[in-house]
N, C-alpha and C positions, 0 to 999 in steps of 0.2 A: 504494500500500500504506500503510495506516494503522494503526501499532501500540498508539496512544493508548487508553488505558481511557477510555470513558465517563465522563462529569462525575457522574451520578448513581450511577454504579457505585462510583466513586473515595470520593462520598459514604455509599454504604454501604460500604465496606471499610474505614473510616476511622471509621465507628459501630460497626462490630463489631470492631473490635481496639481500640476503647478500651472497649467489656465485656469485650472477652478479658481486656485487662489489667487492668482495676478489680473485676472481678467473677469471672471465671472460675479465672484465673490463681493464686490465692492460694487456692481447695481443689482443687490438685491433689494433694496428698498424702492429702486427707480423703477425695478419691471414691477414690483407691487403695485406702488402708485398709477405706472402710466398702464398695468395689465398688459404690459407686451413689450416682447425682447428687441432690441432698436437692429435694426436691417443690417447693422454693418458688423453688429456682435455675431448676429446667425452668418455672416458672410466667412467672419472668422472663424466659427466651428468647422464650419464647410471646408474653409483652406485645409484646416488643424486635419483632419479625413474624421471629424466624428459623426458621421452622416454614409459612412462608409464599409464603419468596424466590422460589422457581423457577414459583410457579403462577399463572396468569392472573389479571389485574387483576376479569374478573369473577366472579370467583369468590372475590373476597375475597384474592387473591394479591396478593403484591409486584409481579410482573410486570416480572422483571428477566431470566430468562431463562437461556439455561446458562451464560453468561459471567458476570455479576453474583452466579448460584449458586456458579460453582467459584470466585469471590476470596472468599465469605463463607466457605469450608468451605476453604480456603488458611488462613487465619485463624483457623477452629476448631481445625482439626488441628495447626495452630502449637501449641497449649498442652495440648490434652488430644486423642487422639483418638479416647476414648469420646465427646465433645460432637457431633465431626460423624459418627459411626456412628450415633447416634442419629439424626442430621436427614437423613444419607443412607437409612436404612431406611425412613423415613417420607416423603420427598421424591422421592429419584432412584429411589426400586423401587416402595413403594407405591403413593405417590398418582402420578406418573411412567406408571402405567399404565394409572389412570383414565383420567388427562389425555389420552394418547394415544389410545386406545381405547377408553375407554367411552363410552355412550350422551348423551343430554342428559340425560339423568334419573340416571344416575348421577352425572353430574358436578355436578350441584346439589346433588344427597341428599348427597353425600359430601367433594365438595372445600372448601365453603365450613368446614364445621366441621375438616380439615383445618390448610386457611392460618390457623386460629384458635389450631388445638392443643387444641380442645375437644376433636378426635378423633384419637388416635395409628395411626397406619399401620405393619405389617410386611408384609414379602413372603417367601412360604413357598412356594418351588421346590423347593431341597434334602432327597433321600431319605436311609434309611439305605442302599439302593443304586441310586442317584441323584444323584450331586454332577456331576462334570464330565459325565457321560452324559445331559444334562435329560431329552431326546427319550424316555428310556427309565422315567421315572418311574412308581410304581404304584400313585397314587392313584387309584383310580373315581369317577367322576359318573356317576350312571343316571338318564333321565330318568323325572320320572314325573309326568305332568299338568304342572301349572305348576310345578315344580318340580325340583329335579336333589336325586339323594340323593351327597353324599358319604362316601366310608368309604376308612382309610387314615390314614397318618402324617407327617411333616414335622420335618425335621432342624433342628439349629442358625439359628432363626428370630432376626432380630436385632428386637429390638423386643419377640419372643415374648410373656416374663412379663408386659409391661406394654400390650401393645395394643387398641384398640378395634377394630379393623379387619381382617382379612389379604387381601390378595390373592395367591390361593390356585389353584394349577395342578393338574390332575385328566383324568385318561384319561377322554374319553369316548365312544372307538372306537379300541379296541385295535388291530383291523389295519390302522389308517392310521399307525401310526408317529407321526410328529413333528406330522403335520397329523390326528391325531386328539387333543391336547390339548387342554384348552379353560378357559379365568382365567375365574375368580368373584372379586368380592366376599362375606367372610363375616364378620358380625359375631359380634363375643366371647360376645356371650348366645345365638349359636344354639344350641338344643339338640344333643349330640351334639359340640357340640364342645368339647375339654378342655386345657387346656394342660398340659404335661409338667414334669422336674423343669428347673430353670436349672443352667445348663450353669457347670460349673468351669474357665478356660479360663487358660492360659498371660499372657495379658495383655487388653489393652482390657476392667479391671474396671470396673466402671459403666456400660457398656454390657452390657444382658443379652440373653442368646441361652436359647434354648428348644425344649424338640420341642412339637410342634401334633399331636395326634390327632383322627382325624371317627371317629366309629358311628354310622351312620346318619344324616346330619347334612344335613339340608334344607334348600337353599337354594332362594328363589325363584327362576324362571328370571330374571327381568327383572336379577340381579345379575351374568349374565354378562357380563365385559367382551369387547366386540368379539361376533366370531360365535363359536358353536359349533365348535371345529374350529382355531379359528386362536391359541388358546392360545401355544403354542410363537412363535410369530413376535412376538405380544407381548413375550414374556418375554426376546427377542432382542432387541427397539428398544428393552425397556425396556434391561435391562443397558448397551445402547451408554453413554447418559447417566449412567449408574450411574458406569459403567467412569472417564471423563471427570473426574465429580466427585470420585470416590478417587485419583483422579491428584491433583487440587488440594489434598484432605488428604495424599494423602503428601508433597507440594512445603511446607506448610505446616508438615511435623512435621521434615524434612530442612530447612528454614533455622533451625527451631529448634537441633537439634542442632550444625549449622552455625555460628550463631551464639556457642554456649553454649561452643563448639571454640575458637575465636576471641577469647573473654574470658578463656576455662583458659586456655590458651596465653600471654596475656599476661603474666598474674599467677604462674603457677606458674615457680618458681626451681629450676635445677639446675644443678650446677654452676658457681654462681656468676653465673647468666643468665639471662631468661627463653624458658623452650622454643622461645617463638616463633621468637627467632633461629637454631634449627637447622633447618637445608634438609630433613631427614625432615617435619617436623612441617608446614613450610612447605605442601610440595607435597601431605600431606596434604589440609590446605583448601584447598586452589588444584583439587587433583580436587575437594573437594566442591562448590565454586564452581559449577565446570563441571557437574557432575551437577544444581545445583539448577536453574540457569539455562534449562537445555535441557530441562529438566522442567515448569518453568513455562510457556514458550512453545510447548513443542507441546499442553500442556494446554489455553492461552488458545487457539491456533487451532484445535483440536478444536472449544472449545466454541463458537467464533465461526463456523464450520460448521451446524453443530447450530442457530444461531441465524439464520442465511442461510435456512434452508430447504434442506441439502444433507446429502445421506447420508453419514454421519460410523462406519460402522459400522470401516471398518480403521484410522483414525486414532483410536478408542477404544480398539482393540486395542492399537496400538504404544503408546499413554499406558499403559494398562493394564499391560502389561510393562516398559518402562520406568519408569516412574514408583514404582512397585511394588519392581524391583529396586535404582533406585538410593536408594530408602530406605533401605532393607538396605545400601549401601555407605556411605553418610554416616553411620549412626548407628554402623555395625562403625568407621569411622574416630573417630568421636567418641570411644567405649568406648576407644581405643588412645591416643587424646589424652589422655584422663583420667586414664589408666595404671587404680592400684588401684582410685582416688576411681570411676572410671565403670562400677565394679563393685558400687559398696554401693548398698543402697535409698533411701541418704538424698539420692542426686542423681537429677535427672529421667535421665538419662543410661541408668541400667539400667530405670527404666520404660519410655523408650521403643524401646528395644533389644529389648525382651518383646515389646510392642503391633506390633513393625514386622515381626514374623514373618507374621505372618497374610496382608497384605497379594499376598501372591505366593500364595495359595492359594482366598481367598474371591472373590466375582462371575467367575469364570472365572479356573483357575491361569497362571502364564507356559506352562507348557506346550500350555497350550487355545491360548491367544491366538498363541504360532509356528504356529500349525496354522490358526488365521486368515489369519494374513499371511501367512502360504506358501501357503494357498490363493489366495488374491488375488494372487499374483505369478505362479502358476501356470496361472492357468485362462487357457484360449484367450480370444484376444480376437470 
């Protein structure tokens, strides 16, 4: 058993947290305020290839893979975790599904300008009555000649307002259920297609979500990813590596908090001492400790699966839930360390207290995912 990060991974993890901290780091206040990251920052990540990390070397990728992905978006999600929503909407869902799925022709047309960041990627599953239920989504695709027509709508798209790209799920034979789904590619200038208003959301501003409507909206057939039919199962391998990656950002935003606990604590005097020396506060980060810890290594072995060449779909789950949840317990302990202070806007503390609600609800909630793992504990062998 070898627990050692890669020498090149180590080298990118070690490049990207010296942007996080020189460059990212210091407008976190600004993309709160203004809810969105300034054009020349994202131009920068783009140069930097973080827009690139997880996709094949020939295709203009980094070619690092899910492990090398989830230490860069550990990383992101340490300082901001609108920066890795963005690279996750574009990476682990969008283009994520080319990769796995599409044709050679799509993956040329589309991946290369991709790992560029010429071309931004969202992935648009979610219905207005359609979130946790995908299989039951009501968007149409009819075929007609070389073409598929779509019509229909699309919920809280991450990427939405600002995409070139979507990869886009669509009924195209209602009485097969889950195996009548079927994933396109559709670019932003299709006719027919429109993007909705941006979404006002509790936290993660600057990352923008959106609804996607089609009328009548004509896609080539040759845009479908995979076959006709097998939409849904896409949308299922893609999420696995989705799931994985948001494990990494939430590991990355919980040692922030962690950390931030850890420095309060020192400095803040009461009673005549600092906090840290009371056994409440102690044990406090000693649980966070443990919660990051074990957040982190089943996320690396997830992804080191995933990279093996082995079905990773229930160890994405258990990340997914746990990782997820114990955001939400580090940052709730953080807020309690901070006392008043980790209440006001003016400390990272209540932004990322906002930002870390979501995470138990988007790519599949904790409650999808015990229904994964209980199935998989369940089922005869």
């Amino acid at each position: 058993m070898d627990f050692s990060v890669p020498d090149d991974v180590k080298l990118l993890q070690s490049t990207v947290r010296e942007f996080v901290r020189d460059r990212l780091a210091p407008l976190t206040m600004q993309v709160e305020h203004d809810d969105a990251v300034p054009s020349e920052v994202l131009q920068e990540m783009k140069d930097l290839g973080l827009f690139a990390i997880p996709f094949a070397e020939e295709y203009g990728g980094g070619g690092f893979g899910e492990l090398g992905y989830c230490v860069a978006m550990e990383e992101l999600g340490a300082v901001n975790a609108a920066y890795s929503n963005i690279i996750g909407g574009h990476c682990s869902l969008s283009g994520a599904a080319i990769a796995l799925a599409g044709s050679d022709h799509l993956k040329q047309r589309y991946l290369p300008a991709m790992a560029t960041g010429e071309k931004l990627g969202a992935f648009a599953l979610t219905e207005p009555n359609a979130g946790s239920d995908a299989a039951h989504i009501q968007t149409t695709a009819r075929r007609d000649g070389d073409h598929y027509v779509l019509n229909g709508s699309k919920l809280w798209v991450s990427n939405g307002p600002m995409a070139d790209l979507y990869t886009v799920f669509a009924v195209t034979d209602k009485e097969q259920g889950s195996k009548g789904v079927t994933a396109f590619v559709v670019d932003r200038d299709t006719p027919g297609l429109t993007i909705g208003k941006v979404d006002e959301k509790m936290g993660l501003r600057g990352s923008k979500t959106s609804e996607i409507f089609f009328d009548e909206c004509c896609v080539p057939a040759e845009n479908v990813i995979g076959e006709e039919g097998r939409g849904f199962r896409v949308a299922m391998q893609t999420l696995d590596g989705g799931r994985i990656a948001l494990g990494a950002s939430c590991v990355g935003q919980a040692q922030t908090a962690l950390t931030m606990s850890i420095q309060w604590s020192r400095q803040r005097v009461q009673f005549g001492r600092p906090i840290a020396s009371n056994q409440a506060i102690q044990w406090m980060l000693a649980d966070s400790e443990v919660d990051v810890h074990a957040g982190r290594w089943m996320t690396y072995h997830a992804a080191w699966k995933i990279d093996s060449g082995q079905r990773a779909s229930h160890e994405a789950a258990v990340v997914k839930v746990y990782c997820s949840e114990m955001l939400n317990r580090v940052v709730d302990r953080a807020v309690q360390v901070h006392g008043g202070m980790g209440y006001m806007k003016e400390f990272d503390i209540e932004r990322m207290y906002r930002d870390a609600r979501i995470v138990r609800i988007y790519e599949g909630t904790s409650e999808i995912q015990r229904m994964i793992i209980a199935d998989d504990l369940l089922r005869d062998e």
